[in-house]
N, C-alpha and C positions, 0 to 999 in steps of 0.2 A: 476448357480449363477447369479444374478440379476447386473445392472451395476451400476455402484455408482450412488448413491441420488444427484439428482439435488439440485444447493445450490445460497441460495442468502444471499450476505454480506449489514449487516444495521450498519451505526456508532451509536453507541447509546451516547455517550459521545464524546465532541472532549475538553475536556479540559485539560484532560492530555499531549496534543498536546507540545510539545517543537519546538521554532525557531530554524531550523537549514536550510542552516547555517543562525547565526545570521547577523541581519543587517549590523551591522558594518564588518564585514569581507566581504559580500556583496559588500560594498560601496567602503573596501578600494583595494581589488582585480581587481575593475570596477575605478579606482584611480579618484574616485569622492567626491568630497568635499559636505557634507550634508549641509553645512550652504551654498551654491551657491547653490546648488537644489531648483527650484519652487516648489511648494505643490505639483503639478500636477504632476512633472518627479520622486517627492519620491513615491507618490501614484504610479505610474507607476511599478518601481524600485518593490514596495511591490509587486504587483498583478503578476507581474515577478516571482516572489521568489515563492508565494505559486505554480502559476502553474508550476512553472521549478520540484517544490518538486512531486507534483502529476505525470507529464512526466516524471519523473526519477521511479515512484515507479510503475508507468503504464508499462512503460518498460522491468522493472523485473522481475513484478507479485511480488514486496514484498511490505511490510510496514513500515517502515525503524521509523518513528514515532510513540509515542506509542499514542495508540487507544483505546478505550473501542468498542469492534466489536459484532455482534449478527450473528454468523453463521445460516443460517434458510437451515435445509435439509426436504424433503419431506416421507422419511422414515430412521429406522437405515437399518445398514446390516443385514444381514440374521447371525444366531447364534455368535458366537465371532469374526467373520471378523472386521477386524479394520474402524474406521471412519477416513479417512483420510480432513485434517483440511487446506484449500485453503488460510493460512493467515500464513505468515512467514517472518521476525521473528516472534514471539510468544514469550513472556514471562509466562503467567498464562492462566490459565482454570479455570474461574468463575464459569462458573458454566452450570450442561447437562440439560435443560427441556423437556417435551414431552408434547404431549394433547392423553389422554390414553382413552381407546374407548368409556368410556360416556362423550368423550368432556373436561374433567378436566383436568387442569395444573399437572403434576409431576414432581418431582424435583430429580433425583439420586443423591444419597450422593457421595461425592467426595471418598469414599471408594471403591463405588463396578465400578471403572475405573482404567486404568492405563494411562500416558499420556508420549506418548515420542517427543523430541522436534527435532527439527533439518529440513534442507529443505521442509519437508512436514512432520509438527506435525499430531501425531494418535492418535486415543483412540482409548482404547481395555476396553468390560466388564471385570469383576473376572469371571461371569459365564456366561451370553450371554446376549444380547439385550431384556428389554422389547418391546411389542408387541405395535408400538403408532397408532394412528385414520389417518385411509387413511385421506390424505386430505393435501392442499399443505401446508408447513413449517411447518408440527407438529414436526418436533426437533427444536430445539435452543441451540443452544451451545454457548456462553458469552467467548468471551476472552479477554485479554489484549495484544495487539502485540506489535512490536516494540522493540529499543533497552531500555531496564532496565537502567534507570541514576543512579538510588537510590546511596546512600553513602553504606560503608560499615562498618562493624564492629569497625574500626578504623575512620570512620566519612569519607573516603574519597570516593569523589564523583566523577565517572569518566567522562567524554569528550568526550559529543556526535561527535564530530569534529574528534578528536584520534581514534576512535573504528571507524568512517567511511570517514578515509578521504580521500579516492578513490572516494567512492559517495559525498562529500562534491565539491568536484572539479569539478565531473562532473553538477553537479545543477548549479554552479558558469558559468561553461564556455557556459551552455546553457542559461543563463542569460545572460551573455556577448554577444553573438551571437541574442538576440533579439533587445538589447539594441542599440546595433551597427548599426542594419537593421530598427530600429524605422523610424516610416514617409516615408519611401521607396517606402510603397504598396508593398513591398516582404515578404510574408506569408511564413517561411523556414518550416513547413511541408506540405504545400498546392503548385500544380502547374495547372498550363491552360492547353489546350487542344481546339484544332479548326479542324473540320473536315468538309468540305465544309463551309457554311453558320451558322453550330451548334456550337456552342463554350461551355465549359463547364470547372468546376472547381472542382477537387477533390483532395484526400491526396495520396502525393506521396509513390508510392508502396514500395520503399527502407524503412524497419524501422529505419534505421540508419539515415533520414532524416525528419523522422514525429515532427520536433521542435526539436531535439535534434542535436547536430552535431556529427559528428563521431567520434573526439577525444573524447567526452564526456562517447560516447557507447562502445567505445574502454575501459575504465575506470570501465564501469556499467559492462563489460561481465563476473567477475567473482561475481557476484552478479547473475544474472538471474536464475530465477526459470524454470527448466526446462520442469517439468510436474506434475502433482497432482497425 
C-alpha cells in the first residue's frame, strides 16, 4: 500500500472569515480604553489579534475559522482506502476534482463519496477511486472548515466565543503577553545564543514558548490535532 498523497492547503476565499475574538472583548480583557489608543497602538492591538489567531491554529493544526480551503493531493488512494483530509474542524465538502489522464478537469458527484467528520475528516468512494494524471496536485478537494455560526431552524445563531471559549482565552492571553512585552526587544518565541565570537538568533525549542505562553497552551491542549 502506497503512503498517503502529499497535500498542500490554498485559501481560496477568506471572506467567510469571522473576528474572533472580537475587538471589543480584546480591548476590554487587555482593560484598554479605545478612545485613549493612538491609531498606531489600535493598529498594533489588530495585527496582535490576527497573528495571536494564526499561533493559536498553528499550534493545533486546526482551523477554528471558517475558510473556503482547496486541499491539493498528488494522487487518490489506491482502491476504496479512505482520503484522509488535514483541515479540522471542517464543516462541508464542496466539492472532489481530479485532472484525468488526457489533462481534463473532473468533477465526482457528491454521491459516489462518503464523508466523515470528526479529528481527521475522510472520504471514502461508493466504489473506488478513479484513476487521475500522475502529476503534482491532480486532486483537489474544496472544503469549508471551521466552526459553522449559521442560525438555525428557530433563527438562532450560536457564539463563536461559547462553542470555543477555551481557545477564545487562550488567543487573549497571548495577546496580552505581547502587549505587555511591546518595545522591550523581547521576541517571547525567539532567544539568542553566543558561542565564542558567533552569536545567533532562533526560535525557542519549547513549543509552549514559540509566542504563546503556557497558560495559553495549557488551554489549547485539549484542542491539538494529534496526527492525520
Amino acid at each position: 500500500m502506497r503512503n498517503l498523497p502529499h497535500f498542500e492547503i490554498q485559501p481560496v476565499s477568506l471572506t467567510e472569515e469571522t473576528e474572533f475574538p472580537s475587538c471589543d472583548v480584546v480591548l476590554r480583557e487587555l482593560r484598554l480604553d479605545p478612545a485613549t489608543l493612538s491609531a498606531g497602538d489600535m493598529a498594533l492591538i489588530l495585527a496582535y489579534q490576527d497573528a495571536a489567531v494564526l499561533a493559536v491554529e498553528n499550534a493545533t493544526d486546526r482551523k477554528f475559522l471558517a475558510r473556503t480551503l482547496d486541499i491539493l493531493f498528488d494522487y487518490f488512494p489506491t482502491a476504496r482506502e479512505p482520503l484522509r483530509l488535514p483541515v479540522s474542524p471542517m464543516q462541508s465538502v464542496e466539492s472532489v476534482s481530479y485532472f484525468d489522464s488526457n489533462g481534463d478537469v473532473q468533477i465526482i458527484p457528491e454521491t459516489d463519496y462518503y464523508v466523515t467528520f470528526g479529528l481527521t475528516p475522510r472520504l471514502q468512494p461508493v466504489a473506488s477511486w478513479p484513476m487521475a494524471q500522475s502529476r503534482i496536485g491532480a486532486v483537489t478537494v474544496r472544503v469549508l472548515s471551521g466552526i459553522d455560526t449559521t442560525a438555525d431552524s428557530d433563527g438562532v445563531q450560536p457564539e463563536l466565543s461559547k462553542l470555543l471559549a477555551d481557545v477564545q482565552q487562550a488567543i487573549i492571553l497571548t495577546i496580552r503577553s505581547w502587549w505587555e512585552s511591546r518595545g522591550s526587544g523581547v521576541n517571547p518565541g525567539m532567544e539568542s545564543e553566543t558561542i565564542g565570537d558567533y552569536s545567533y538568533t532562533r526560535a525557542k525549542s519549547d513549543s509552549t514558548e514559540k509566542g504563546i505562553p503556557a497558560r495559553a497552551m495549557d488551554l489549547l491542549a485539549p484542542h491539538i490535532r494529534r496526527a492525520v
